[in-house]
VMD Tcl script that builds the backbone (N, CA, C; Angstrom):
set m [mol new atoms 501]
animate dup $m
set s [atomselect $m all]
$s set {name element resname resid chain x y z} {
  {N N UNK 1 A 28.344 -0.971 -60.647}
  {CA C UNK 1 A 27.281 -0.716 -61.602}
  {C C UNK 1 A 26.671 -2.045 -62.044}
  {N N UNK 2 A 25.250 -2.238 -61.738}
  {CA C UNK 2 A 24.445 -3.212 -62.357}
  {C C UNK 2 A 24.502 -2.964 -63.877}
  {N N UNK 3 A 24.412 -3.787 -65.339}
  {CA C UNK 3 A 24.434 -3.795 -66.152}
  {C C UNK 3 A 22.493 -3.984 -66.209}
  {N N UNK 4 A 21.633 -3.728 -67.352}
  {CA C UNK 4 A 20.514 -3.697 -67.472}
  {C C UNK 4 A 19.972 -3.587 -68.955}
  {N N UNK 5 A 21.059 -3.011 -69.883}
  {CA C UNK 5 A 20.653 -3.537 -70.953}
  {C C UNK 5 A 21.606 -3.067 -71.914}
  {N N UNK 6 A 21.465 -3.396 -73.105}
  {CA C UNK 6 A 22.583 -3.573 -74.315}
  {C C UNK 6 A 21.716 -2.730 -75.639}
  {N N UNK 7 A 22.606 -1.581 -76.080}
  {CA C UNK 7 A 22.004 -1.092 -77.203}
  {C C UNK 7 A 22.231 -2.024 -78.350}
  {N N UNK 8 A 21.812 -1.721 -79.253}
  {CA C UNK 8 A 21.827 -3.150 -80.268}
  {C C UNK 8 A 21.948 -1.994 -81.454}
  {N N UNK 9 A 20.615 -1.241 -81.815}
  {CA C UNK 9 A 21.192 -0.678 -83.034}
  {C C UNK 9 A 20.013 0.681 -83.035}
  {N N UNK 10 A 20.150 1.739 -83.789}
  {CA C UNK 10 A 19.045 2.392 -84.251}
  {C C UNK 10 A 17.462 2.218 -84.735}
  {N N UNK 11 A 16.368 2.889 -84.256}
  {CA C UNK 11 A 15.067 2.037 -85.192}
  {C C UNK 11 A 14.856 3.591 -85.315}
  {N N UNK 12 A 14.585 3.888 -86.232}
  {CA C UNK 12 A 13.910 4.684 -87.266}
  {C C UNK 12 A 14.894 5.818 -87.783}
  {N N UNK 13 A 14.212 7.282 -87.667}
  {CA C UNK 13 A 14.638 8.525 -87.857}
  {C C UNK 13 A 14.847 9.686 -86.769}
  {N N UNK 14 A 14.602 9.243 -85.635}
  {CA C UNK 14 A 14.024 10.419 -84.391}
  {C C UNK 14 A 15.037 9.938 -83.260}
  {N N UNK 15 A 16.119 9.149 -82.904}
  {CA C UNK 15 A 16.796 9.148 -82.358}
  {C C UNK 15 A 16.672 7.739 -81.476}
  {N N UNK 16 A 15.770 6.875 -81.409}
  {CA C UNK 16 A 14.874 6.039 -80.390}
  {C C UNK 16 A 16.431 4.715 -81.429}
  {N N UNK 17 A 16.086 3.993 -80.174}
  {CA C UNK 17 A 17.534 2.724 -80.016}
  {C C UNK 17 A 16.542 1.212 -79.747}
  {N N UNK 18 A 16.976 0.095 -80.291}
  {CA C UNK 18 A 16.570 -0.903 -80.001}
  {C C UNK 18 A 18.033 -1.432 -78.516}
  {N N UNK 19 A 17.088 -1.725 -77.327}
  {CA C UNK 19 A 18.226 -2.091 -76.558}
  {C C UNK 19 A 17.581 -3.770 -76.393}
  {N N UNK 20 A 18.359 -4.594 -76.338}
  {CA C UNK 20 A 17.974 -5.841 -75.258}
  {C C UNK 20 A 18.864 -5.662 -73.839}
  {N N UNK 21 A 17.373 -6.440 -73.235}
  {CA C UNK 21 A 17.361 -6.320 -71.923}
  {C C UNK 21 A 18.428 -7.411 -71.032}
  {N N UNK 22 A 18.929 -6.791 -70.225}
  {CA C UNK 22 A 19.984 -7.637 -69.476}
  {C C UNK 22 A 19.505 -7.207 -67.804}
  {N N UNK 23 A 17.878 -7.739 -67.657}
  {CA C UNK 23 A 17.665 -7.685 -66.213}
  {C C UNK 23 A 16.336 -8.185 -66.219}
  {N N UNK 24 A 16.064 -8.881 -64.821}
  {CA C UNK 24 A 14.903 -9.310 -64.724}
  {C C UNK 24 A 13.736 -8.604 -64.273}
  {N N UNK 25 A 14.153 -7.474 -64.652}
  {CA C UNK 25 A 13.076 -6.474 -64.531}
  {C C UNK 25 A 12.912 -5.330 -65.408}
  {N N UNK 26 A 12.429 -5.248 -66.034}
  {CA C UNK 26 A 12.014 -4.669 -67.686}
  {C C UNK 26 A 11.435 -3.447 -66.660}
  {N N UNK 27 A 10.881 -3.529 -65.212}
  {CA C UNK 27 A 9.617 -2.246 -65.562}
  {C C UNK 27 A 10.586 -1.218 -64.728}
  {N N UNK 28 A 11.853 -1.332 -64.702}
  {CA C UNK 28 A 12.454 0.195 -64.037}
  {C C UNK 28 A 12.982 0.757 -65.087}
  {N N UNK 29 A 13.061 0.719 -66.879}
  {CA C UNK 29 A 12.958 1.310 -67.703}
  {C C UNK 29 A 11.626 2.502 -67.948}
  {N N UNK 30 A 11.618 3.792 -67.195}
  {CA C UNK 30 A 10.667 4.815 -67.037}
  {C C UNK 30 A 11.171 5.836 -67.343}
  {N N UNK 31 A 10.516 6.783 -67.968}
  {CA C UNK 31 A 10.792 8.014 -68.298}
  {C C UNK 31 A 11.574 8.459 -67.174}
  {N N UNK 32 A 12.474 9.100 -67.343}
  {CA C UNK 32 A 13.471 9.985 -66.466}
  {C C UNK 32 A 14.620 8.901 -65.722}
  {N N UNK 33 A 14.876 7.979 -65.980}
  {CA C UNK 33 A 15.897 6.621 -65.423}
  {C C UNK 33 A 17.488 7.469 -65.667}
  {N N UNK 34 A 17.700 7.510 -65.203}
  {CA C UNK 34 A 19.390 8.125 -65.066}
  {C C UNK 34 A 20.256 6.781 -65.301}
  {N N UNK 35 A 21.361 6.504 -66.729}
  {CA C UNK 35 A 21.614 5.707 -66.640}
  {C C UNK 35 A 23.140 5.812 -67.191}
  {N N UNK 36 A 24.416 4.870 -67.207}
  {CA C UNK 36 A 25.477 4.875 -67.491}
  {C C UNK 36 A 25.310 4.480 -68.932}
  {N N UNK 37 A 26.467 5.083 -69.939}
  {CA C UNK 37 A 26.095 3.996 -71.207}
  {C C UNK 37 A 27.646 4.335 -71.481}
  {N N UNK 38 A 28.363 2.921 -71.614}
  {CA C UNK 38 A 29.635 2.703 -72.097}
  {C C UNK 38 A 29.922 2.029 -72.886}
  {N N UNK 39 A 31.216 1.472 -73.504}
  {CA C UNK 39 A 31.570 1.407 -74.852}
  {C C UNK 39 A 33.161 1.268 -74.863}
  {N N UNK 40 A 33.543 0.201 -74.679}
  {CA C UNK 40 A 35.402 -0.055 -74.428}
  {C C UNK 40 A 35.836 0.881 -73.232}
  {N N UNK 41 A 36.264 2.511 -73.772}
  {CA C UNK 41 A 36.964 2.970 -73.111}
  {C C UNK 41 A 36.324 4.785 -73.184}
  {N N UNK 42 A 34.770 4.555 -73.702}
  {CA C UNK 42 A 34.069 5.726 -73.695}
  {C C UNK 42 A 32.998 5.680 -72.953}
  {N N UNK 43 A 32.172 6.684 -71.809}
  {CA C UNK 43 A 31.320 6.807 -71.475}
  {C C UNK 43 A 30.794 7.807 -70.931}
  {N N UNK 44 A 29.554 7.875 -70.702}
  {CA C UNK 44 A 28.533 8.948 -70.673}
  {C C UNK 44 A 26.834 8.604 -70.163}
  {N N UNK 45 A 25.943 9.614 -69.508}
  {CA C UNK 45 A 25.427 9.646 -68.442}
  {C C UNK 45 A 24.103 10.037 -69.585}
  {N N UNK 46 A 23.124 8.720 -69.466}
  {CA C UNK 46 A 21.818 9.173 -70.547}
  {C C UNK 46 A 20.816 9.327 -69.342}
  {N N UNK 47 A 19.563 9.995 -69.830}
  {CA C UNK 47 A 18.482 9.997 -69.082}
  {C C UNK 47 A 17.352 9.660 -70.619}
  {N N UNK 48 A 16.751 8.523 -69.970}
  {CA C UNK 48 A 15.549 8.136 -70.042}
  {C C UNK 48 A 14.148 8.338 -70.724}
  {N N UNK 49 A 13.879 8.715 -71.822}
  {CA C UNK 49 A 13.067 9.730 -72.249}
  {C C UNK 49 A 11.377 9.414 -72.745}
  {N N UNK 50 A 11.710 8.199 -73.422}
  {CA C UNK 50 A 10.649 7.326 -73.671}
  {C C UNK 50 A 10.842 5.855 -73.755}
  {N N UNK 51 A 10.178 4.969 -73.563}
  {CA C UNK 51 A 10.565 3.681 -73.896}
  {C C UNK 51 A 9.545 3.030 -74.191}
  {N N UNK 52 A 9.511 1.924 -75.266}
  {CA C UNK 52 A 8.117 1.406 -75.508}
  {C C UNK 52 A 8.289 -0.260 -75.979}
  {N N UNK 53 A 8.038 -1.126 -75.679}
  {CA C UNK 53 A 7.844 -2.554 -76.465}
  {C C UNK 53 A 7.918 -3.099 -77.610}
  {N N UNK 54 A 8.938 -3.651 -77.935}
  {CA C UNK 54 A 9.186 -4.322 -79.630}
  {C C UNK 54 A 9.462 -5.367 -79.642}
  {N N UNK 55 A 8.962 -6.470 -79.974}
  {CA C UNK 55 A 9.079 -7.726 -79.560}
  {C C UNK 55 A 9.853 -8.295 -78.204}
  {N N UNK 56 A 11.151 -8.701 -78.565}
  {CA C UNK 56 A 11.299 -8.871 -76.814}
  {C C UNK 56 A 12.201 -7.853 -76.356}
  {N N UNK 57 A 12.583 -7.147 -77.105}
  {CA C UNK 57 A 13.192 -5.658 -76.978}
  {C C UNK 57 A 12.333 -4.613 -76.670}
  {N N UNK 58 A 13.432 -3.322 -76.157}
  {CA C UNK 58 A 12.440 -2.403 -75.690}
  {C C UNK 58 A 13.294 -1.220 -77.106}
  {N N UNK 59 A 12.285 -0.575 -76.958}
  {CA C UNK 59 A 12.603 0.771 -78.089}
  {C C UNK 59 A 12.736 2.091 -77.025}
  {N N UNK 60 A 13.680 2.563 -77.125}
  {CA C UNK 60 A 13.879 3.411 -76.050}
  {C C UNK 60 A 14.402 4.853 -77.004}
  {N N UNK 61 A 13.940 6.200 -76.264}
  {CA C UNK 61 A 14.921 7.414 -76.599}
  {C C UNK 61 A 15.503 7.922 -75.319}
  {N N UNK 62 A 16.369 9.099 -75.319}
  {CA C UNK 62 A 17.456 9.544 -74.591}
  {C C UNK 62 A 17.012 10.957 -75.143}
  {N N UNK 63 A 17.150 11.886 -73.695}
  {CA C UNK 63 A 16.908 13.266 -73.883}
  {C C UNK 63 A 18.847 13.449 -74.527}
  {N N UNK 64 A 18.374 14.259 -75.418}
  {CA C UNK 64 A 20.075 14.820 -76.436}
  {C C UNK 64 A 20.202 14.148 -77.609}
  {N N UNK 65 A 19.151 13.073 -77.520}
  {CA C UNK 65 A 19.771 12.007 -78.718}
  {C C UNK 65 A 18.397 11.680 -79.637}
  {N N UNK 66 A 18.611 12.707 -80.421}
  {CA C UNK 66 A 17.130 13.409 -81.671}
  {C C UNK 66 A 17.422 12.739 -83.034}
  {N N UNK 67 A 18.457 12.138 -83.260}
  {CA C UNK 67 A 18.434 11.765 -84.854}
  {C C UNK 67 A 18.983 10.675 -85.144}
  {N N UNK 68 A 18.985 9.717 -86.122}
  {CA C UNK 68 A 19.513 8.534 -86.260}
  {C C UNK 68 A 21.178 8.585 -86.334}
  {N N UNK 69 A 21.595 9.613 -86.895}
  {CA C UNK 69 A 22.689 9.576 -86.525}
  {C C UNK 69 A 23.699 9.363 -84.978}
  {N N UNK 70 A 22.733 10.582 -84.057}
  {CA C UNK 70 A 23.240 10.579 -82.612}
  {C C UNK 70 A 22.833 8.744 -82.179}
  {N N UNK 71 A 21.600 8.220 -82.501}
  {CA C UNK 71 A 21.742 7.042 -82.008}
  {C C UNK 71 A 22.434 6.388 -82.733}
  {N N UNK 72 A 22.797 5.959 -83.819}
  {CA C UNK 72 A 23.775 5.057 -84.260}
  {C C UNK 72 A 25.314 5.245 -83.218}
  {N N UNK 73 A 25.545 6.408 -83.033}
  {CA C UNK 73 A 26.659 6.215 -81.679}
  {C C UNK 73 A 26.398 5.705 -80.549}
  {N N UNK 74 A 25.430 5.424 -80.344}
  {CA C UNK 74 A 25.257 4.505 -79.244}
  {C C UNK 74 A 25.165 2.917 -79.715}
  {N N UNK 75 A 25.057 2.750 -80.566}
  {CA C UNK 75 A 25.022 0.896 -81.115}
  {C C UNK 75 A 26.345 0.474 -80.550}
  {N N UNK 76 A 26.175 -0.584 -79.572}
  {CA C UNK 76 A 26.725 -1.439 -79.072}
  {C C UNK 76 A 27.513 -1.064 -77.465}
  {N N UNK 77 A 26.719 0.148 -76.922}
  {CA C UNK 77 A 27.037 -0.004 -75.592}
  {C C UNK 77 A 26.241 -0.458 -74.993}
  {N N UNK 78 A 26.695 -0.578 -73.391}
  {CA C UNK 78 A 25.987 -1.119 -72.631}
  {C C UNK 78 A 25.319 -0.153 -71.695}
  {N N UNK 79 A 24.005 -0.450 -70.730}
  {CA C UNK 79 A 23.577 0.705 -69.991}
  {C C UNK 79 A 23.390 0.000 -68.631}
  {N N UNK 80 A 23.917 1.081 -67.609}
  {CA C UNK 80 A 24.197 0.665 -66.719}
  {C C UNK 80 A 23.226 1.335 -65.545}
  {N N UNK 81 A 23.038 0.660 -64.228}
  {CA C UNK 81 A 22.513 1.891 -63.314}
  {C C UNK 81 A 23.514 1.190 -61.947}
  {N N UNK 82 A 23.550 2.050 -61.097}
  {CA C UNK 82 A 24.416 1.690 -59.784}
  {C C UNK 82 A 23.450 0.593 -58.980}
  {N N UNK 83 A 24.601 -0.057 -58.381}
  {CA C UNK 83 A 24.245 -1.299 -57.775}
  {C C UNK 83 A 22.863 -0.346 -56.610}
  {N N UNK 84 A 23.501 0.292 -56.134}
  {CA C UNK 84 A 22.355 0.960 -54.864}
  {C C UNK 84 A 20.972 0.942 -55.498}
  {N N UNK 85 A 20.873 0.725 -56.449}
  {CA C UNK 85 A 19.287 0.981 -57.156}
  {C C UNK 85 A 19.031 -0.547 -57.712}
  {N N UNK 86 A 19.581 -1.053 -57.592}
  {CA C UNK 86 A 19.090 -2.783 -57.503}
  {C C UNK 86 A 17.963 -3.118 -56.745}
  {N N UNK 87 A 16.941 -3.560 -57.851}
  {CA C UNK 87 A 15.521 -3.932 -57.150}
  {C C UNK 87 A 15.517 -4.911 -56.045}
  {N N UNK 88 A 14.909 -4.767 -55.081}
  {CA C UNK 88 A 14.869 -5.822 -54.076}
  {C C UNK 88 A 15.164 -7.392 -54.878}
  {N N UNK 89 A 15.721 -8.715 -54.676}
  {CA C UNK 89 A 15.886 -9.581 -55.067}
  {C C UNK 89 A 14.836 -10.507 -54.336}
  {N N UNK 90 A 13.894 -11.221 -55.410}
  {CA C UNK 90 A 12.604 -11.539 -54.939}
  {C C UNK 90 A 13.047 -13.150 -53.409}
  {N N UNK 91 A 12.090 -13.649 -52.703}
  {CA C UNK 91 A 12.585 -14.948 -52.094}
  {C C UNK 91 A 12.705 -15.622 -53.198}
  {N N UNK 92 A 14.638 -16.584 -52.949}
  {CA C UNK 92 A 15.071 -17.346 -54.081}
  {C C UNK 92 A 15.786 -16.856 -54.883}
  {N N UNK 93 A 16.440 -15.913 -55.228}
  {CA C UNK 93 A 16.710 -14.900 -56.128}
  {C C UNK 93 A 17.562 -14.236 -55.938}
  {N N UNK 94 A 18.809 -14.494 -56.785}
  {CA C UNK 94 A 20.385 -13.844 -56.006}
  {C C UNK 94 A 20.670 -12.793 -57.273}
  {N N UNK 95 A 21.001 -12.028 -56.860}
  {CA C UNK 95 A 21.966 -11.341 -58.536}
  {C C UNK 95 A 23.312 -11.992 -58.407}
  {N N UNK 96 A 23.674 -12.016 -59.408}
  {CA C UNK 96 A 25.335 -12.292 -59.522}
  {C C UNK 96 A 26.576 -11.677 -58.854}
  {N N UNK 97 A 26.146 -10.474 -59.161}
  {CA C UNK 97 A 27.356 -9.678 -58.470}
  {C C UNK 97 A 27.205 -10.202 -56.653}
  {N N UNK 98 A 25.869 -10.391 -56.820}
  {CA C UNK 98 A 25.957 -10.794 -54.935}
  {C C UNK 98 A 26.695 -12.145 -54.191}
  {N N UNK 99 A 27.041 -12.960 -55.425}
  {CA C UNK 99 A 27.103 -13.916 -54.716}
  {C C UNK 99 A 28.617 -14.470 -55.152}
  {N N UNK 100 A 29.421 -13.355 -55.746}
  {CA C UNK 100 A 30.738 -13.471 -55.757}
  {C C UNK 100 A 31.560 -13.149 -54.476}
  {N N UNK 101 A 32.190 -14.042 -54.193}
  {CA C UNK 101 A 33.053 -13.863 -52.743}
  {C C UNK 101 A 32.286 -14.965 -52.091}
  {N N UNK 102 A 31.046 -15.380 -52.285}
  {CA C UNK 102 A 30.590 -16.305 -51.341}
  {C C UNK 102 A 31.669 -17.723 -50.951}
  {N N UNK 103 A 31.719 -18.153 -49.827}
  {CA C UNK 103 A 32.516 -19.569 -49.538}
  {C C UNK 103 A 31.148 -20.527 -49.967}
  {N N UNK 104 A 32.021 -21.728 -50.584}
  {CA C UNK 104 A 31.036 -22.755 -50.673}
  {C C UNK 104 A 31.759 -23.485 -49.956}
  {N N UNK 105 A 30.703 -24.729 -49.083}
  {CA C UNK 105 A 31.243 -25.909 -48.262}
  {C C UNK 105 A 30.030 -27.077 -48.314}
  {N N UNK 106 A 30.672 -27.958 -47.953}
  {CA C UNK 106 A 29.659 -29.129 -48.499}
  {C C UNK 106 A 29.123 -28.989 -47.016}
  {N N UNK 107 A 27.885 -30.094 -47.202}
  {CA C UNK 107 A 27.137 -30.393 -45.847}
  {C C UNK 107 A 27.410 -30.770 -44.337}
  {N N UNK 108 A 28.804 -31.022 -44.236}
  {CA C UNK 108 A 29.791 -30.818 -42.873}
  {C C UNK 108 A 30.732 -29.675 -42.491}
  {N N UNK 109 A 30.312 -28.635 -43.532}
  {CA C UNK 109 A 31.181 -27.673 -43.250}
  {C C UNK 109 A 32.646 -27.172 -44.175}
  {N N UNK 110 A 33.012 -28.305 -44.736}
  {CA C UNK 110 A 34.088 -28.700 -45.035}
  {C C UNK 110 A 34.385 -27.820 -46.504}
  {N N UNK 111 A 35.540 -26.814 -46.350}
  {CA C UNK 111 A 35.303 -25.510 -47.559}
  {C C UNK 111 A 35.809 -26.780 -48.814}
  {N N UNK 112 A 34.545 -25.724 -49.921}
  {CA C UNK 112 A 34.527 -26.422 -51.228}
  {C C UNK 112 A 35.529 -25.513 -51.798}
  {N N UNK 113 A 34.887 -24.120 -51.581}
  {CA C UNK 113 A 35.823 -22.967 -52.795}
  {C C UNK 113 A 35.494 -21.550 -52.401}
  {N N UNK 114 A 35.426 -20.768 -53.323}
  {CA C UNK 114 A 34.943 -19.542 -53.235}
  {C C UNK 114 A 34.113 -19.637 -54.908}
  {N N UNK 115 A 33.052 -18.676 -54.625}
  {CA C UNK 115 A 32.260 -18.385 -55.746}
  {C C UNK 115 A 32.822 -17.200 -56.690}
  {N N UNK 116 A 33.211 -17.588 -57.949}
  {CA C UNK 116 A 33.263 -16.281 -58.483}
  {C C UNK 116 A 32.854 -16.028 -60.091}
  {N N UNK 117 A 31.360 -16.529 -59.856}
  {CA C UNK 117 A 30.630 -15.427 -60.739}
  {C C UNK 117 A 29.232 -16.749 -61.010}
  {N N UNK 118 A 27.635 -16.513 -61.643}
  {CA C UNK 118 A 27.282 -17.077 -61.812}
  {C C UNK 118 A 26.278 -16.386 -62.747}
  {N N UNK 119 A 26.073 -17.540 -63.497}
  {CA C UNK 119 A 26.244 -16.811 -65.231}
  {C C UNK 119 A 24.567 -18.106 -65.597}
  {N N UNK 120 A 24.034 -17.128 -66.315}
  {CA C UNK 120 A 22.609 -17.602 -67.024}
  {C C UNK 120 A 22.892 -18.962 -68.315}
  {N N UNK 121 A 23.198 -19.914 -68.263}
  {CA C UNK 121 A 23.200 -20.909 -69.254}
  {C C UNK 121 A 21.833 -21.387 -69.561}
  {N N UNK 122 A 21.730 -21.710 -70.725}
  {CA C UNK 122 A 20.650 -22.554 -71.792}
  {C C UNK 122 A 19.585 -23.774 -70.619}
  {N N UNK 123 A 20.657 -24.413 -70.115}
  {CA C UNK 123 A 19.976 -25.557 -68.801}
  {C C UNK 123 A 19.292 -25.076 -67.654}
  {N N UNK 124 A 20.413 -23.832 -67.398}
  {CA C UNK 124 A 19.903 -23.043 -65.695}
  {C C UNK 124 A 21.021 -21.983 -65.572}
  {N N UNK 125 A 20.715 -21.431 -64.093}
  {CA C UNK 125 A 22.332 -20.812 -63.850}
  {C C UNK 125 A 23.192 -22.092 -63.566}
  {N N UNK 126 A 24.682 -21.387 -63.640}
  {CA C UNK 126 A 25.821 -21.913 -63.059}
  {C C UNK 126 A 26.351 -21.377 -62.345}
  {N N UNK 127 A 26.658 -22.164 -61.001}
  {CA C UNK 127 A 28.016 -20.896 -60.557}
  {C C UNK 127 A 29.139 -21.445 -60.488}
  {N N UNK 128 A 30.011 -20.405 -60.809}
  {CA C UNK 128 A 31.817 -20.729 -61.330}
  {C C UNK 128 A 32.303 -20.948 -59.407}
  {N N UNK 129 A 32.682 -22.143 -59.429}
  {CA C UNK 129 A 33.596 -22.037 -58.221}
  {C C UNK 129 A 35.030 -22.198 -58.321}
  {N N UNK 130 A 35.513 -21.546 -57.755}
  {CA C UNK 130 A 37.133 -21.592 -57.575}
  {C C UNK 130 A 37.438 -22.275 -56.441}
  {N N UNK 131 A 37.913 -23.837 -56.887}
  {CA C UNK 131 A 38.174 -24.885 -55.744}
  {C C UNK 131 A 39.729 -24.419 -54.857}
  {N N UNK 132 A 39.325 -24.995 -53.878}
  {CA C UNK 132 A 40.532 -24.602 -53.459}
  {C C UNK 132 A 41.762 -25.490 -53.650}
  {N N UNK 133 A 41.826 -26.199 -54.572}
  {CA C UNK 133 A 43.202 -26.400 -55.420}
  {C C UNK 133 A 43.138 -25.388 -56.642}
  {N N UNK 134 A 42.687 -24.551 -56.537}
  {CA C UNK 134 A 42.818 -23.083 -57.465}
  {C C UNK 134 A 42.033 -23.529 -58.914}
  {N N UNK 135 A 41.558 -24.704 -59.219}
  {CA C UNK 135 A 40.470 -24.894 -60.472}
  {C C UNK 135 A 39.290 -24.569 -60.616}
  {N N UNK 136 A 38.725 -24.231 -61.692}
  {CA C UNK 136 A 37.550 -23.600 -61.704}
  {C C UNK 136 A 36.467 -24.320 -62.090}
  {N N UNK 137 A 35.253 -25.206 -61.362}
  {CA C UNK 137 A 34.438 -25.429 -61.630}
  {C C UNK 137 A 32.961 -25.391 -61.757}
  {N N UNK 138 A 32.229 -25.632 -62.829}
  {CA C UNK 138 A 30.718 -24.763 -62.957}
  {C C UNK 138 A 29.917 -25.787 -61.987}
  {N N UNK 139 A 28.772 -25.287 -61.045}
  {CA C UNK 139 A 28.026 -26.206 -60.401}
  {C C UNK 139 A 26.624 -25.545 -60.612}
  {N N UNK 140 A 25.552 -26.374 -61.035}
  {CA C UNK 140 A 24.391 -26.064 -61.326}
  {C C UNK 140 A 23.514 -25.520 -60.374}
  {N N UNK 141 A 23.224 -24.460 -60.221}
  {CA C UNK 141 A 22.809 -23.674 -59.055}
  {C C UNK 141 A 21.106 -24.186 -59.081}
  {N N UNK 142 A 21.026 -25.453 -59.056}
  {CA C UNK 142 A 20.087 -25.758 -58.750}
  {C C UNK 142 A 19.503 -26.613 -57.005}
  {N N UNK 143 A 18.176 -26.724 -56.484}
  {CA C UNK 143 A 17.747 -26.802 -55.852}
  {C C UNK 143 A 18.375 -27.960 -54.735}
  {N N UNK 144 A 18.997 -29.532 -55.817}
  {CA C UNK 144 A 19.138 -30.770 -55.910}
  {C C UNK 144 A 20.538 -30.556 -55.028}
  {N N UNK 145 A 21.120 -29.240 -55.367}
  {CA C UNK 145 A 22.998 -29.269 -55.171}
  {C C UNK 145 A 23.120 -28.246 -54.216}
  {N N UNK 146 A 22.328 -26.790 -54.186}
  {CA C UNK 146 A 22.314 -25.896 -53.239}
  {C C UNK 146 A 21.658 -25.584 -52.145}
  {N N UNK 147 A 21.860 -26.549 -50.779}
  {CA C UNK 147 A 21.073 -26.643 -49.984}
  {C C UNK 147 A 20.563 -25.333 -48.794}
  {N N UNK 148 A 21.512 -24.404 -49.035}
  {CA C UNK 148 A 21.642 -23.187 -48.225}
  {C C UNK 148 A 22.395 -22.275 -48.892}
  {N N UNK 149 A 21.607 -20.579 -49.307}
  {CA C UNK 149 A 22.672 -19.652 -49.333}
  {C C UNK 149 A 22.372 -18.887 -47.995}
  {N N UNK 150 A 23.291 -18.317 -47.333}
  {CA C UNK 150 A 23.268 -17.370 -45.826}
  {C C UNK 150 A 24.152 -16.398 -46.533}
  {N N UNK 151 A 23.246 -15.269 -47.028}
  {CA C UNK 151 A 23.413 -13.908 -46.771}
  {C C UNK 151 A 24.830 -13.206 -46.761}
  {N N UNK 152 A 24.016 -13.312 -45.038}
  {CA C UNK 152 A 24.611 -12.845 -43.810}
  {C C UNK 152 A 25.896 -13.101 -43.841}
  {N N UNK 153 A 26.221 -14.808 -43.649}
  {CA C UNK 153 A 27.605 -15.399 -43.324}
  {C C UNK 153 A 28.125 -15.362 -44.988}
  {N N UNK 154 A 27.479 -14.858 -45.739}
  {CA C UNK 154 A 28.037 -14.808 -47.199}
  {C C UNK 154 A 28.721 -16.367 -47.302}
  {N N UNK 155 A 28.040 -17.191 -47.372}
  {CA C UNK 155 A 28.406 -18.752 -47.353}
  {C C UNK 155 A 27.352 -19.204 -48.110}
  {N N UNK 156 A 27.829 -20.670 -49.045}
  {CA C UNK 156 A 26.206 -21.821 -50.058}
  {C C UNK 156 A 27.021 -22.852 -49.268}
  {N N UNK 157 A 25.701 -23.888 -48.918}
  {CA C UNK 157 A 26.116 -25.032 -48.621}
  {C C UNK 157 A 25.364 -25.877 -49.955}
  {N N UNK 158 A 26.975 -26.651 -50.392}
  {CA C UNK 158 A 26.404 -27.324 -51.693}
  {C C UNK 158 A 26.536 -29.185 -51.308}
  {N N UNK 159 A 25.438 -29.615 -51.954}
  {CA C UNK 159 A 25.480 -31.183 -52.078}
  {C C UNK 159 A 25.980 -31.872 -53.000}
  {N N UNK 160 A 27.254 -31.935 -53.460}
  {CA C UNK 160 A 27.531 -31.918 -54.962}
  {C C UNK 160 A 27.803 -34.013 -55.082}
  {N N UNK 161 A 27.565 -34.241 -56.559}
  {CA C UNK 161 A 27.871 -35.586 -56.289}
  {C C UNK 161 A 29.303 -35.957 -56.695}
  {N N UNK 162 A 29.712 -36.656 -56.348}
  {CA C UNK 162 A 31.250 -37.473 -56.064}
  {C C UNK 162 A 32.039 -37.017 -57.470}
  {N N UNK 163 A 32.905 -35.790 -57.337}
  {CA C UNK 163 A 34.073 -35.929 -58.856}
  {C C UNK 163 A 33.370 -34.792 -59.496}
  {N N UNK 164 A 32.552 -33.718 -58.986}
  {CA C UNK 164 A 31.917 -32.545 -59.624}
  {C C UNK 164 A 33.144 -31.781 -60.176}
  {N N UNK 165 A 33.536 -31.720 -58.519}
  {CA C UNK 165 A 34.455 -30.198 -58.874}
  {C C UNK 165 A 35.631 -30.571 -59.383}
  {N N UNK 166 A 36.300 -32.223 -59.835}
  {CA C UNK 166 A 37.207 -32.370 -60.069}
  {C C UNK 166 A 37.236 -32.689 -62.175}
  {N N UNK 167 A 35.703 -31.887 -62.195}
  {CA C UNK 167 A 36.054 -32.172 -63.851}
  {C C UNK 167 A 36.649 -30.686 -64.628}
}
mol reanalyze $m
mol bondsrecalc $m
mol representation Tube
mol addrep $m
């Protein structure tokens, strides 16, 4: 399950939820969206009903969920849709979940680690590598350091400078 956005809290009287968005694509929030919405160790299957623009949040309702009360039970899950419905990823453009398991190796081949996970920071992304002396280090998934991702061979060839992965 792709994650896509986060209920936050109730807005008004009629059931409608302030969610922030956890995807780079705001416009597959449409009437009728079939979506997961969980909560620790509770969950349940919303559909889509209206959604409309509130600053950088979206204001959304759910067919079943008519009153501020029913939405206040939803404050603080998350909403999910299955990976199979993941928008094409534009050229340049990895999701996260895709690029866990990847091998990293520097520019001779030579294995750096395995990738496992890469996460939106304040500077840029990062991705977490797991060196293969089993430590975990963040490498800036930028242009300067990632000279190749392949797919296919589920492999990044990284350029990293001298003592990266050993901080």
């Amino acid at each position: 399950m792709l994650l896509v956005g986060i209920v936050r809290r109730p807005h008004g009287l009629r059931g409608e939820v302030s969610v922030e968005l956890a995807t780079d694509f705001p416009e597959r929030f449409t009437p009728g969206l079939k979506l997961l919405w969980t909560r620790a160790t509770e969950s349940r299957d919303l559909e889509l009903q209206s959604v409309r623009p509130h600053g950088g949040r979206l204001l959304v309702s759910f067919n079943g969920v008519s009153t501020a009360d029913k939405a206040s039970e939803l404050a603080g899950g998350e909403l999910s849709v299955p990976e199979t419905e993941a928008f094409p990823a534009p050229a340049g453009y990895f999701y996260s979940h895709e690029l866990e398991g990847f091998s990293c190796v520097d520019g001779a081949g030579t294995p750096l680690g395995v990738v496992r996970g890469l996460a939106q920071a304040p500077a840029g992304p990062l991705l977490t590598v797991e060196t293969s002396a089993g430590k975990e280090a963040l490498v800036p998934f930028v242009e300067e350091m990632v000279l190749a991702v392949d797919r296919q061979g589920r492999r990044i060839v990284l350029d990293l400078p001298e003592g990266l992965l050993d901080l």
